[in-house]
C-alpha positions in Angstrom: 0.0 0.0 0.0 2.9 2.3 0.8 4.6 1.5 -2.7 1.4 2.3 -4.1 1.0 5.6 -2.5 4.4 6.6 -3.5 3.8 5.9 -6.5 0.5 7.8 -7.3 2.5 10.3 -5.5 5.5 10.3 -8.4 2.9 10.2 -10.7 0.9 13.4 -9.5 4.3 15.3 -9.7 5.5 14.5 -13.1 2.1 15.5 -14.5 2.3 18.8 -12.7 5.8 19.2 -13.4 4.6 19.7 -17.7 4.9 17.9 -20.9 8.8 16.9 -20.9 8.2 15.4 -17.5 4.8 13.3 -18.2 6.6 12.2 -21.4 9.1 11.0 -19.2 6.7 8.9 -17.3 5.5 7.2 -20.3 8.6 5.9 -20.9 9.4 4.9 -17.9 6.3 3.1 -17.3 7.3 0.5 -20.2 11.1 0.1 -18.2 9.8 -3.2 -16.2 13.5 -3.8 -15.1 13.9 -0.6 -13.9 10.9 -0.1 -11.3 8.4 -2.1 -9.0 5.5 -3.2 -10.4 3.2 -0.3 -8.0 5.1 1.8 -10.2 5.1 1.1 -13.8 1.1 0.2 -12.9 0.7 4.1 -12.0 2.6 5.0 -14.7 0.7 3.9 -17.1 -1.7 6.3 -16.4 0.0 9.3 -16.7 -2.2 11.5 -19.3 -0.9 13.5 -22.0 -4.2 15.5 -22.5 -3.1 18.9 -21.0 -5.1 22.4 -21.3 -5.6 23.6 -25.2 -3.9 26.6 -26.2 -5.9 29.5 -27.8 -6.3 29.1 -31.3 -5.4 32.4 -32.4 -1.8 31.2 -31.4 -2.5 27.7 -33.3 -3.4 29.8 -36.3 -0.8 32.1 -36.3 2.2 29.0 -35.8 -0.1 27.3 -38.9 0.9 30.5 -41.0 4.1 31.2 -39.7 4.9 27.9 -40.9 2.9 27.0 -44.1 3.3 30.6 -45.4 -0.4 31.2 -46.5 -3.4 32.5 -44.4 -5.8 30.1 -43.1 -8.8 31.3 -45.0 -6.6 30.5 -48.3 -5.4 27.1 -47.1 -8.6 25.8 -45.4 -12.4 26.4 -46.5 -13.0 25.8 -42.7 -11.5 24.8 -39.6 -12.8 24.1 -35.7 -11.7 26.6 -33.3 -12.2 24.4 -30.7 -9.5 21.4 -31.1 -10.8 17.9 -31.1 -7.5 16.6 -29.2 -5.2 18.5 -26.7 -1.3 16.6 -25.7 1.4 17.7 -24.3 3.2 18.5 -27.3 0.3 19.9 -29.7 -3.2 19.6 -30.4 -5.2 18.6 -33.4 -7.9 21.1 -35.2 -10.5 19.5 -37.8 -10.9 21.4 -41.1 -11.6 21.0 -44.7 -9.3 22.0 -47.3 -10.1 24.0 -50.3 -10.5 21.2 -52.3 -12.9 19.5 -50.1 -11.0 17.3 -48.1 -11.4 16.3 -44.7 -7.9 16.8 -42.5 -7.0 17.2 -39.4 -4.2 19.6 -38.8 -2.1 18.9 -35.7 -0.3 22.1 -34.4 2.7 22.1 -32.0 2.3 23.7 -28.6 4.1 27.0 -28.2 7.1 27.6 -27.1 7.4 23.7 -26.7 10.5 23.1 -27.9 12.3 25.5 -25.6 10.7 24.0 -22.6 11.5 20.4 -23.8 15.3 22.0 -24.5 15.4 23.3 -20.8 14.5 20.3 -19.0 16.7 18.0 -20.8 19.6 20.2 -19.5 18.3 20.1 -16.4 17.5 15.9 -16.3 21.0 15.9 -18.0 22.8 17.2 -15.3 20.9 15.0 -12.9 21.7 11.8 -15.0 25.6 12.3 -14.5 25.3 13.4 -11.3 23.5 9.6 -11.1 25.7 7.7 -12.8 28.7 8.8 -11.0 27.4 9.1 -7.7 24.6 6.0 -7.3 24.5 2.3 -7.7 21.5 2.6 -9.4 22.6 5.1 -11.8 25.9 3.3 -12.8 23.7 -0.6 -12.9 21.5 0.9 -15.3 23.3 3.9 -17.2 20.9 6.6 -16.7 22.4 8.9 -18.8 22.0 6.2 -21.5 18.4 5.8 -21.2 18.2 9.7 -21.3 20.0 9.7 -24.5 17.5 7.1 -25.8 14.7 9.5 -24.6 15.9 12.7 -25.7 16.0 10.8 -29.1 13.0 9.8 -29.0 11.5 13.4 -28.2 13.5 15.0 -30.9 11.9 12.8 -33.4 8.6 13.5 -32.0 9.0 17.4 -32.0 9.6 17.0 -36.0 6.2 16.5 -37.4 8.6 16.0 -41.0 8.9 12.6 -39.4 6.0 11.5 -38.4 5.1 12.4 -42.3 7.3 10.2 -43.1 6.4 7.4 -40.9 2.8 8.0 -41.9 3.9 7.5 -45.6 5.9 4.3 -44.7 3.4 2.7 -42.8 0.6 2.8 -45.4 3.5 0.9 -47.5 3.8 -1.6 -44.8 0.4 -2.2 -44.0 -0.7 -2.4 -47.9 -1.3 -6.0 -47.6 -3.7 -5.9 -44.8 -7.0 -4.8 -46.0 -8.5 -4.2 -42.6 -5.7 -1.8 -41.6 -5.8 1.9 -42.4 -2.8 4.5 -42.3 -4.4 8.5 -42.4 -2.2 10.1 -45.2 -0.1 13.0 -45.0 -0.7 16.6 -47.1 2.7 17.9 -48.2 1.7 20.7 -49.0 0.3 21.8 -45.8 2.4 20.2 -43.6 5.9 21.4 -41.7 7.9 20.3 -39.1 5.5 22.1 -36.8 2.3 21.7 -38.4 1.0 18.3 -39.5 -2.1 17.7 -42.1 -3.4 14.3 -42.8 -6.6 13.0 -43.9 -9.4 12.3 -41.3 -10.0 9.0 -40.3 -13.3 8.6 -38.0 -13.7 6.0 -35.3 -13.5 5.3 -31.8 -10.6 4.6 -30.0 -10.5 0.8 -29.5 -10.9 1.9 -25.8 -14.4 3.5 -26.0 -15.6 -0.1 -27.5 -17.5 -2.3 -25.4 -18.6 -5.8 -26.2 -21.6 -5.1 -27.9 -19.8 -2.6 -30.3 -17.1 -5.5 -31.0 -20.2 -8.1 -32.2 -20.5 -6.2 -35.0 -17.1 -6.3 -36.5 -14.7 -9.4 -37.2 -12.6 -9.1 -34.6 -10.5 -12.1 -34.5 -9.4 -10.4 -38.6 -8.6 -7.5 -37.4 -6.5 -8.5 -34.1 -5.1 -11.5 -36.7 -3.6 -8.8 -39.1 -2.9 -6.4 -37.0 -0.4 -9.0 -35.1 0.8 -10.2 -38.1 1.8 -6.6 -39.7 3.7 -5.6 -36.6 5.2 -8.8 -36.4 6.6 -8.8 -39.9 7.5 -4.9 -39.1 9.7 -5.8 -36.7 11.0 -9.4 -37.9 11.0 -8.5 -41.8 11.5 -4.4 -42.1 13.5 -3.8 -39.0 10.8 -1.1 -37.7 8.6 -0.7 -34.7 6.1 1.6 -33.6 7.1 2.8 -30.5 4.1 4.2 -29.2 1.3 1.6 -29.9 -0.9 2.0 -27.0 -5.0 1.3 -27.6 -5.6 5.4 -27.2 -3.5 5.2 -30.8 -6.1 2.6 -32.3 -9.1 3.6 -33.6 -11.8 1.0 -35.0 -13.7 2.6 -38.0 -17.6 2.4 -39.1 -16.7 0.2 -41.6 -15.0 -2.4 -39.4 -11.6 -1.8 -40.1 -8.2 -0.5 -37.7 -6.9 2.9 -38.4 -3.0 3.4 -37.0 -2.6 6.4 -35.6 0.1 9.1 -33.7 3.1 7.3 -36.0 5.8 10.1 -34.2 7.7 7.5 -32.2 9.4 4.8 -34.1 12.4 2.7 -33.7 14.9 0.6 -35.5 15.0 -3.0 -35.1 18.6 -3.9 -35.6 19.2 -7.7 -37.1 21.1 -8.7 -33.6 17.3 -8.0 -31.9 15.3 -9.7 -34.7 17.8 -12.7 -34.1 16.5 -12.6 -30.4 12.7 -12.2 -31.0 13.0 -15.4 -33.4 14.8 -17.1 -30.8 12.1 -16.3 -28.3 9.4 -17.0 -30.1 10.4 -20.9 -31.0 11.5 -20.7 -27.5 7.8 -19.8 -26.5 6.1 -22.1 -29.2 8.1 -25.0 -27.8 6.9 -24.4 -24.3 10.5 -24.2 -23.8 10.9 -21.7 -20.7 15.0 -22.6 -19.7 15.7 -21.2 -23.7 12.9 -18.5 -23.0 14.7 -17.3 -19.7 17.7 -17.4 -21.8 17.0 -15.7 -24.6 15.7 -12.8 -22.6 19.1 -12.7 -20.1 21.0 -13.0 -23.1 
């Protein structure tokens, strides 16, 4: 009960503590090795839906960057943003041409905060690794550098273009899974327009919603795709939590929030193939070895 307080506690503090911090959290949350169960368990549900930011600032950053004036780029778009995260917010609107987007705009002044507290968590991951048992075990300044990747990549919306693009290509074979494409043309490395998928996330489903899709297809492809991503391609989705998932009105699983993903290196793939047959045999000694390895 203690351990759990503490926890809730830690949890409390890095949402309060803003968007680098809660970010943070979320990763942390996945690092089973590193903390108690009490912990990664409250973790988990850190939220990144923060306060919206007015959006006469969202509109002036979306012409700032895309060089045009809203009215010219967009026949409409909702004041009121349909998403709010720590690192932006996401507008519906319709393009001139009569397509439905969503435009995802990054928070203000973001990247300056995000630059701040990195020199600030950077100082206290040396001071860890030199001074604690804990911090030389695990290499904290390592994971940091792995994070502060990570957040870079994220803080480019170019990438998560990219990844957008790259994922339709990998998912092409599955009929059942659906990638939102990117607009070039009205998209930057702080502004982000792709087309709008509806849905629900797979979250808001309940049982009764589920009867009327095929849901053992879906799960069965969607397994299979990120399998071969990772086994095959050498890429991973670093970020697939259900809140990314949506399930569409015409049965089918849309992939979304494609700003964190990783390489696979072969040496890894070699261990997830090893672990697997390892698994399939029932085999736990070779399991418990593959994962020490």
């Amino acid at each position: 009960a203690a351990a759990s307080r503490r926890a809730d506690e830690l949890t409390a503090d890095l949402e309060r503590m803003g968007p680098t911090y809660i970010k943070l959290g979320q990763l942390l949350s996945t690092r089973y090795d590193l903390l108690p169960a009490a912990y990664t368990d409250a973790l988990q549900r850190l939220q990144s839906s923060v306060e919206p930011f007015p959006f006469e600032q969202a509109k002036e950053i979306i012409e700032a960057e895309l060089g045009a004036q809203v009215r010219h780029l967009f026949e409409s778009i909702d004041e009121q943003p349909i998403g709010s995260a720590s690192l932006g917010q996401v507008h519906r609107a319709r393009t001139r041409s009569g397509k439905d987007v969503v435009v995802k705009v990054q928070r203000p002044g973001i990247r300056e905060t995000v630059r701040d507290d990195m020199a600030t968590l950077g100082q206290l991951a040396d001071f860890a690794d030199r001074r604690t048992d804990l911090g030389r075990r695990f290499g904290v300044g390592q994971l940091l550098a792995q994070f502060r990747r990570s957040l870079v990549g994220e803080l480019d919306y170019r990438r998560e273009a990219a990844n957008l693009v790259r994922f339709a290509e990998l998912t092409a074979d599955y009929p059942h899974l659906v990638v939102p494409a990117p607009l070039a043309d009205y998209s930057s490395s702080r502004v982000l327009t792709m087309e709008f998928v509806a849905g629900r996330k797979v979250t808001d489903v309940g049982p009764l919603g589920l009867m009327d899709v095929d849901a053992k297809t879906l799960v069965s492809e969607l397994f299979r795709a990120y399998l071969r991503m990772i086994l095959v391609d050498g890429i991973l989705h670093a970020d697939p939590h259900p809140g990314n998932l949506l399930l569409t009105p015409d049965g089918n699983i849309a992939l979304l929030d494609l700003g964190m993903v990783a390489g696979v290196p072969p040496r890894i793939q070699d261990k997830v193939v090893m672990l697997l047959l390892a698994i399939g045999d029932g085999d736990g000694e070779e399991a418990a070895g593959v994962l020490a390895g």
